[in-house]
N, C-alpha and C positions, 0 to 999 in steps of 0.2 A: 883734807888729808885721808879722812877716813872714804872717801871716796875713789881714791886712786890703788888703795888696799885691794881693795872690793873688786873692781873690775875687774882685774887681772884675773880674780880667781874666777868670776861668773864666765870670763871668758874661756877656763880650764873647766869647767863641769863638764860640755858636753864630750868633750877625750876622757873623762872621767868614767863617764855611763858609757862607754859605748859597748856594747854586748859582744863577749866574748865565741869565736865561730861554734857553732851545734855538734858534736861530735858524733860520730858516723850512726846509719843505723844499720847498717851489715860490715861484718869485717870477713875477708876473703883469708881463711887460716893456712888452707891447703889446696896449692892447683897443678894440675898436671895433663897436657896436651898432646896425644902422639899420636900422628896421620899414619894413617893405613891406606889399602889400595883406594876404596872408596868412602871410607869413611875415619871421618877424625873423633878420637876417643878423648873425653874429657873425665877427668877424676880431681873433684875438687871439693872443698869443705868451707861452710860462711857462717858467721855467727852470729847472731844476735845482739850486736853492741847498744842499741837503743833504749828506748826506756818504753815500749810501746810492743803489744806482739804484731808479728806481723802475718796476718792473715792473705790465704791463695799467692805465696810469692813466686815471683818467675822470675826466673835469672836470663838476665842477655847477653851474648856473646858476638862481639865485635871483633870481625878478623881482618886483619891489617897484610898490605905488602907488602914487601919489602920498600919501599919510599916510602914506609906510614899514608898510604892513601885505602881509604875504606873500602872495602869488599864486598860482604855481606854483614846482615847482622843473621843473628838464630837464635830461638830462645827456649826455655824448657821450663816445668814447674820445680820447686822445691820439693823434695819427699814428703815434710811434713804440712798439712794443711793449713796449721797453726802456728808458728816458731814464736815460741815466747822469750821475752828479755833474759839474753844470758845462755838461752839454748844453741846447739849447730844443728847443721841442717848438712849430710852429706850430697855429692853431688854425683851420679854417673848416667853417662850421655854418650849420644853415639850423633854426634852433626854432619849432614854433607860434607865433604872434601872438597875444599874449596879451593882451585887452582891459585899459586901466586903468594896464597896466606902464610903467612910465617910467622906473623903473632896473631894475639886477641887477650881484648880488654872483654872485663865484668863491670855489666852494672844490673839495677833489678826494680821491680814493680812490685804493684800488688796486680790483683784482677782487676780493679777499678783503674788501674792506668798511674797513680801516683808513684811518681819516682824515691826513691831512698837512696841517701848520701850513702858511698860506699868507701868504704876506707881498702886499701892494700888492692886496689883492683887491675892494677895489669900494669905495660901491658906482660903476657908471658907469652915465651917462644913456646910454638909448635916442636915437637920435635919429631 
């Protein structure tokens, strides 16, 4: 009897443990996209949601059609060279004009190439 108790529950451990998702290490607070003749102006703001600083980050911008099929990507560095846990990092940029684009997502590295989960990252209209 005490066998049949048992099981069930050795069969409920591993839904037990299973690790709850990592929460983000940049959060995108404030963004703002408006095309000009030849160049699209970006004004945006990300913060340090992680637990970790994040050292030489670059921010990528992904600019979408109108059918959501990808266009170009472009990327820029972060202001600060260091963004520690909890800090923002303002954002201003001047990217190619990209014919066709009408949105564009964030996402971000460091210099070494490792990607960072991003929370709040797009996509946002052009305007």
């Amino acid at each position: 009897m005490y066998f049949l108790r048992t099981v069930p529950l050795l069969l409920l451990l591993p839904l037990l443990a299973a690790k709850a998702p990592k929460p983000p290490d940049l959060t995108v607070v404030e963004f703002s996209a408006t095309r000009g003749e030849e160049l699209i102006g970006i004004d945006a703001s990300v913060r340090n949601t992680g637990v970790k600083p994040i050292n030489e980050g670059v921010v990528i911008f992904h600019f979408f059609s109108p059918e959501h099929e990808p266009l170009t990507t472009q990327r820029t560095q972060l202001e600060e060279r260091v963004l520690d846990p909890g800090a923002s990092s303002a954002i201003h940029a001047q990217m190619a004009n990209v014919a066709r684009a009408v949105t564009v997502e964030v996402d971000a590295t460091d210099a070494a190439g490792h990607t960072f989960r991003m929370a709040a990252g797009g996509p946002f209209p052009i305007e």
